[in-house]
C-alpha positions in Angstrom: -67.5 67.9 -38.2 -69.4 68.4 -34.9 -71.0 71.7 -34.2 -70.6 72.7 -30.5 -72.4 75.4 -28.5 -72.2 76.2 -25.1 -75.8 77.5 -23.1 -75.9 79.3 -19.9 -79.0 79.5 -17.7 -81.7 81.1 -19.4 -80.3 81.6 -23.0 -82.4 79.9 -25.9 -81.6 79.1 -29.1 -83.9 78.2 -32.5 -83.0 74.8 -33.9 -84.6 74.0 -37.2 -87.5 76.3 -35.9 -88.0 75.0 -32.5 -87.0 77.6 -29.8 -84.9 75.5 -27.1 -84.1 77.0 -23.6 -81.5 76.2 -21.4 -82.4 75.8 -17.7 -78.9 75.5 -16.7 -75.7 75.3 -18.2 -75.6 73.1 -20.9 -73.2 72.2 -23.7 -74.7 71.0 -26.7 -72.9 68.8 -29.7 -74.7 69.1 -32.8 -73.7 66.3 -35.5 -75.7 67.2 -38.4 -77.1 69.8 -40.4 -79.3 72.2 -38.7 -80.7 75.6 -38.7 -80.0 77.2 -35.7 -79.7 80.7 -34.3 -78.8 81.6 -30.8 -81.1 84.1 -29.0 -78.3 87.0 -28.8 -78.1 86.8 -32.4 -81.6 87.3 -33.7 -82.5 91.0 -34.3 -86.3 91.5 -33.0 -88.7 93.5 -35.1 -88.2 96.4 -33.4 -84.4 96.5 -33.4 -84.6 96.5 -37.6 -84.6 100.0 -37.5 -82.0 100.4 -40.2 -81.5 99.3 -43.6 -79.1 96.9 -42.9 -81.1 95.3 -40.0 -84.0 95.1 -41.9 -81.8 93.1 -44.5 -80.2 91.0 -41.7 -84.2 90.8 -40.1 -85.7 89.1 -43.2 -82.7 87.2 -43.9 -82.9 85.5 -40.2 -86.7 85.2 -40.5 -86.2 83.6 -44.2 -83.4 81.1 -42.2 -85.8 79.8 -39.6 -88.8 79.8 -41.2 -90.8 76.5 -42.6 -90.6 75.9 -46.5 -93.5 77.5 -47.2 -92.8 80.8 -45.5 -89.6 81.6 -46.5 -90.4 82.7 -50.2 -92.0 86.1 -48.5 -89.3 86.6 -46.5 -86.6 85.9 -49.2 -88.5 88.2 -51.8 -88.7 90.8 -48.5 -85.1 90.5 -47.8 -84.2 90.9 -52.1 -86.3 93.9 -52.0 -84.5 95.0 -48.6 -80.7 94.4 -50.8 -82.2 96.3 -53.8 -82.9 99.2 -52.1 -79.6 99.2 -50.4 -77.4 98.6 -53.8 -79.3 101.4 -54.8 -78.3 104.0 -52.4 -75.1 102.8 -51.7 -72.0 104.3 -53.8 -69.1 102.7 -51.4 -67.6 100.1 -53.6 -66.8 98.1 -50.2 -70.2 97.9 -49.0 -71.3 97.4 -53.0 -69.6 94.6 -52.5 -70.7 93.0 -49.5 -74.1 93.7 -50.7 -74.2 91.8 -53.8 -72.0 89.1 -51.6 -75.1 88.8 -49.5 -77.3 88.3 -52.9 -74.7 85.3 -53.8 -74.9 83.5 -50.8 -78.9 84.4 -50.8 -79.2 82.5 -53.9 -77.3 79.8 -53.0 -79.4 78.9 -49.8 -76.2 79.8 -47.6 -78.4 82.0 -45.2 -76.0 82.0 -42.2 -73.3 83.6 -44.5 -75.2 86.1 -45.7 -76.7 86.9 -42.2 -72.9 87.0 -41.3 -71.9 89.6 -43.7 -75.3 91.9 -43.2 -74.6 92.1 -39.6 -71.1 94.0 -40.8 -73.3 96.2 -42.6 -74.7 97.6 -39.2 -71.7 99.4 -38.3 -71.8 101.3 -41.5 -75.3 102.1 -41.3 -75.0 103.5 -37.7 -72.0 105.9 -38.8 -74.0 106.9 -41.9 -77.1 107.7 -39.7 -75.4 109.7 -36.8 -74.1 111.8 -39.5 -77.7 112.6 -40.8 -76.8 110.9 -44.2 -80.5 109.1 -44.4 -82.4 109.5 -47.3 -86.3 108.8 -47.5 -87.5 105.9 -44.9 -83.7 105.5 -43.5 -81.9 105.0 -46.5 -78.3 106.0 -46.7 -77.9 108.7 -49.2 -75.9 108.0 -52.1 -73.1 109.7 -50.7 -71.5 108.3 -48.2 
């Protein structure tokens, strides 16, 4: 099936590493497999401020990345998850966590980018409360 996506003026968007922009509105039909990430959803190195957006950061960079790249940012992003599984104690977010680790290992990158982006809204509650541990971590507790 056919993916479609929809440009406005000025937006880009990564397709199997090449960074595309739009200089008008444009509709694109896409009619096989690709990598691709629109601009609004990348997270830029110094938006992965938290330990799920570091997570999501080397998970994107491992998605776009040529073959011989992505092993660092696939060991980066595993390190990233451990750290997070270890702090964590919410069996929700346990869950999505080792979710992301599945779909990780099974090359299904946009999935797991997918469920670490839910992972933001939990890390910006558990940061406004002051629940960090060292280096940003959410404690244990929440």
């Amino acid at each position: 099936m056919p993916l479609k996506v929809n440009l406005r003026a000025g937006e880009r968007i990564i397709i199997n590493g090449a960074l595309i922009s739009a200089d008008s509105s444009i509709g694109l039909t896409i009619h096989n497999k690709v990598t691709l990430m629109l601009e609004r959803q990348l997270v830029r190195p110094e938006e992965a401020t938290t330990p799920a957006r570091r997570i999501y950061y080397a998970i994107q960079n491992a998605y776009v990345a040529d073959p011989e790249e992505q092993p660092a940012w696939l060991d980066q992003a595993n390190r990233y998850i451990d750290d997070y599984a270890e702090a964590t104690t919410t069996p929700a977010i346990r869950k999505k966590v080792a979710a992301i680790r599945l779909h990780l290992a099974s090359n299904e990158y946009y999935a797991a980018l997918r469920l670490a982006r839910e992972l933001f809204a939990h890390d910006d509650k558990m940061l406004s409360m002051g629940g960090s541990g060292p280096e940003g971590q959410p404690t244990a507790g929440e």
